[in-house]
C-alpha positions in Angstrom: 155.3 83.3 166.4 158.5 85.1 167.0 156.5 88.5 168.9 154.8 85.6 171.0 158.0 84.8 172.1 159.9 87.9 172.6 156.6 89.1 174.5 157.1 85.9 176.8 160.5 86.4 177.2 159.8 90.0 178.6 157.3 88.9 180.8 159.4 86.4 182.4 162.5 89.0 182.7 160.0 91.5 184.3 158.6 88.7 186.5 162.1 87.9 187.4 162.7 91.3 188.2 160.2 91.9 190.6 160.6 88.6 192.5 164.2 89.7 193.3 162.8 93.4 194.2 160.4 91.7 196.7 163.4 89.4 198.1 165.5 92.5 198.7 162.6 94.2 200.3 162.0 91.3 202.4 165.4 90.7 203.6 165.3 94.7 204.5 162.2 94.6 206.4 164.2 91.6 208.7 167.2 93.6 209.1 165.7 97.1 210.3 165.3 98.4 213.4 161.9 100.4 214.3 158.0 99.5 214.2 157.9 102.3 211.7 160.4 101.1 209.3 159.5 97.4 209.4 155.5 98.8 208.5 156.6 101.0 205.8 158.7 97.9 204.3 156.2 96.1 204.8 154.1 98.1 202.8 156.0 98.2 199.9 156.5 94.3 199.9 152.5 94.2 199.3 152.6 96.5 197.0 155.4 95.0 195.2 153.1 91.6 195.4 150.3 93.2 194.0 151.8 94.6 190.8 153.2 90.7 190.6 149.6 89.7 190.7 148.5 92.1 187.9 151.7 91.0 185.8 151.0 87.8 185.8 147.5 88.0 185.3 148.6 90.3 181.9 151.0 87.6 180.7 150.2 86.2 177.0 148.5 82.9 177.1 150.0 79.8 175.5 147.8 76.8 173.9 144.4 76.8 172.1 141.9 76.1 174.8 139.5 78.8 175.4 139.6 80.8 178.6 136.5 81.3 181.0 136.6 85.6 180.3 134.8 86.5 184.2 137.4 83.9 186.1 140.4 85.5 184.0 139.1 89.3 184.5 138.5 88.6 188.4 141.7 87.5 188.9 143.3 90.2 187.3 140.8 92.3 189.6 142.7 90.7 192.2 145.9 91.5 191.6 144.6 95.4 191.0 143.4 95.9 194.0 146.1 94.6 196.4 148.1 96.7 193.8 146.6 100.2 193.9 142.6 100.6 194.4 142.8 99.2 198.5 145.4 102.0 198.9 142.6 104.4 196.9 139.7 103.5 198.8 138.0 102.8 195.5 135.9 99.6 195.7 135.9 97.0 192.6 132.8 94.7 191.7 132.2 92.7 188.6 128.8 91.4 187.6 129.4 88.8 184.9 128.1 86.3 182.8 129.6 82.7 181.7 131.6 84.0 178.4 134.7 81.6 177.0 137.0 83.6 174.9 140.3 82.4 172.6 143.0 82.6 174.8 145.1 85.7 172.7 141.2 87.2 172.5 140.9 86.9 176.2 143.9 88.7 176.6 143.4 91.2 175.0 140.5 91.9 177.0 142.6 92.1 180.0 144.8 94.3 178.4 141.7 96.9 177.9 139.6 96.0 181.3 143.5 96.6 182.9 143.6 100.0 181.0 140.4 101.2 181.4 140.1 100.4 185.2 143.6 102.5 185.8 142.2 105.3 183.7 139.1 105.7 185.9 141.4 105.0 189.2 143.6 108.1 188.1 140.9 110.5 186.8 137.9 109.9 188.2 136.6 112.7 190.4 134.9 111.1 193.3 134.2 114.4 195.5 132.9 112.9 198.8 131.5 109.8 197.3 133.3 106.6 198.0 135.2 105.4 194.9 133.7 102.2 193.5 134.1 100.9 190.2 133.0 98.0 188.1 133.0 95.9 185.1 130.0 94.7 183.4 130.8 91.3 181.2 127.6 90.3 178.7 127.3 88.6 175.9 124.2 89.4 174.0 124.2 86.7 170.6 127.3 86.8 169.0 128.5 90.2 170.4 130.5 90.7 173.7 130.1 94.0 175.7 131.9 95.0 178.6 131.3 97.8 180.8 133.8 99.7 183.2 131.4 101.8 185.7 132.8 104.6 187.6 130.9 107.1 190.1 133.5 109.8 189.3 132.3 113.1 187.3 133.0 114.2 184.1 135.4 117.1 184.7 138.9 115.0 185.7 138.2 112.7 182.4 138.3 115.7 179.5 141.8 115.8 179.5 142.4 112.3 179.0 141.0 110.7 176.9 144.5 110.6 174.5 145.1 107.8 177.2 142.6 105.8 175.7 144.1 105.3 172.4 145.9 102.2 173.5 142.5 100.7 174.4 141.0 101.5 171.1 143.8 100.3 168.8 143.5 96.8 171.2 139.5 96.8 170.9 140.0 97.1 166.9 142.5 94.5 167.1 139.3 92.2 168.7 137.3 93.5 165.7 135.6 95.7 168.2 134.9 99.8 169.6 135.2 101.7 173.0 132.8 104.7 173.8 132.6 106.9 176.5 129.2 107.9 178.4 129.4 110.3 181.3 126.7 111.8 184.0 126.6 114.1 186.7 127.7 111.4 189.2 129.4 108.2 187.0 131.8 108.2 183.7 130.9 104.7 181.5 133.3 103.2 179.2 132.0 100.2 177.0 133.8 97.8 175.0 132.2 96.0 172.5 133.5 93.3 170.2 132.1 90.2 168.2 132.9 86.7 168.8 134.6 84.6 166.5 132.9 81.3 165.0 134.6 79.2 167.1 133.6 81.2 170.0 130.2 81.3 169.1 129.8 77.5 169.0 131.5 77.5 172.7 129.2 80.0 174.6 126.1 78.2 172.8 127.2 74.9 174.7 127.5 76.5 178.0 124.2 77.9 177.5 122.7 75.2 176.9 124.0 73.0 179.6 123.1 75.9 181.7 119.4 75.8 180.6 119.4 72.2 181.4 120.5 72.4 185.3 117.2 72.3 187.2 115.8 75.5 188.1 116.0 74.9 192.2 119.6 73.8 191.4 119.5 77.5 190.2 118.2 79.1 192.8 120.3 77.1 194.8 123.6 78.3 193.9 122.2 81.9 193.2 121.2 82.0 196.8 124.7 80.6 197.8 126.7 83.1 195.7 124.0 85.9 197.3 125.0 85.5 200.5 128.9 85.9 200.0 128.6 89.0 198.1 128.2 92.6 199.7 125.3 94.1 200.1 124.9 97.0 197.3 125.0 100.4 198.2 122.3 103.2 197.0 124.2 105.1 194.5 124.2 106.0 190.8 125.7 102.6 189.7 123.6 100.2 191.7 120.9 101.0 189.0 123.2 101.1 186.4 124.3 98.0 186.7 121.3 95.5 188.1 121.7 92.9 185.2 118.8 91.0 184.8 120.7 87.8 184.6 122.8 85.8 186.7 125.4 87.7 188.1 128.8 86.8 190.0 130.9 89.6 191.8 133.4 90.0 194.2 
């Protein structure tokens, strides 16, 4: 109870901290003379207001509700890319299904899809490909798996992988493991972790009143969410990761 607090106190003092950056920033950018100037202010105010994003998408959860896992991870997807993958030209997709998850649970799978995604932004060797990478959410029974696809090569990830330690000690916390796959064109990193009893009883609900929504209500909203997501292009991971079921990405 007391690290829950201390850990909520940080966040706020860190929130706090960066709110006052961006003020400073701001008033700056007004004062300033020059296009140039003003842009590269400018810059670093949406910067600073992505890294706000991320932080508050990484701040411990209070109550006992559970938390819809895709909604919470594409928000934190968000706040990453207005924070650092725009600026990388690396593209981030999610295909996910409906998984609820214990709020402290939950978080910690932020903490390791946060992680994991910033590992392959800084090592990944992309050569002339365009930079995409994306998460995979599934839930197969009672055990979760989560996927972070990369099309970077192996070479730029042998070094690192002491970074993933954090990860791992989190992913055992969840009762869980992480392992590493790599290929002459994509690096995989899968998390894997069971769900809890109460957890269980949860996602069987959802699929259940998902089985009983008629199947041209289905199709319906498939179609819908269809046409506002890219079109894929032909690369190692689009046949990586062509789930089978529903899928929702942005």
């Amino acid at each position: 109870m007391q690290e829950g607090v201390l850990l909520r106190e940080l966040h706020q003092r860190v929130a706090h901290g960066v709110a006052f950056a961006i003020d400073v920033v701001t008033a700056t950018a007004v004062r300033v003379e020059g296009a140039e100037a003003k842009r590269a202010l400018s810059d670093v105010i949406e910067l600073l207001h992505g890294y706000s994003d991320v932080h508050r998408a990484l701040a411990m959860p209070a109550g006992e509700t559970l938390i819809h896992a895709a909604a919470y991870l594409r928000k934190l997807g968000l706040g990453m890319r207005r924070a650092l993958l725009d600026r990388m030209d690396i593209q981030l997709a999610f295909a996910t299904q409906s998984l609820a998850l214990k709020p402290e649970r939950c978080w910690y799978l932020g903490l390791i899809v946060h992680e994991l995604v910033m590992h392959a932004a800084r090592h990944a060797c992309f050569d002339a490909r365009a930079g995409q990478i994306r998460i995979k959410l599934t839930r197969t029974g009672a055990l979760v798996n989560c996927v972070i696809l990369d099309n970077g090569s192996r070479p730029a990830r042998e070094a690192s992988d002491r970074e993933l330690r954090t990860a791992t000690d989190i992913a055992r916390a969840l009762g869980g493991r992480i392992e590493q796959g790599f290929g002459a064109e994509f690096t995989s990193i899968v998390l894997s972790f069971p769900l809890t009893e109460r957890e269980r009883g949860a996602n069987w609900s959802i699929a259940t009143r998902q089985m009983r929504v008629p199947r041209r209500a289905r199709a319906a909203a498939a179609s819908d969410g269809a046409a506002l997501r890219p079109r894929p292009s032909a690369d190692a991971l689009g046949g990586l990761l062509s789930p089978s079921h529903h899928t929702d990405a942005s």
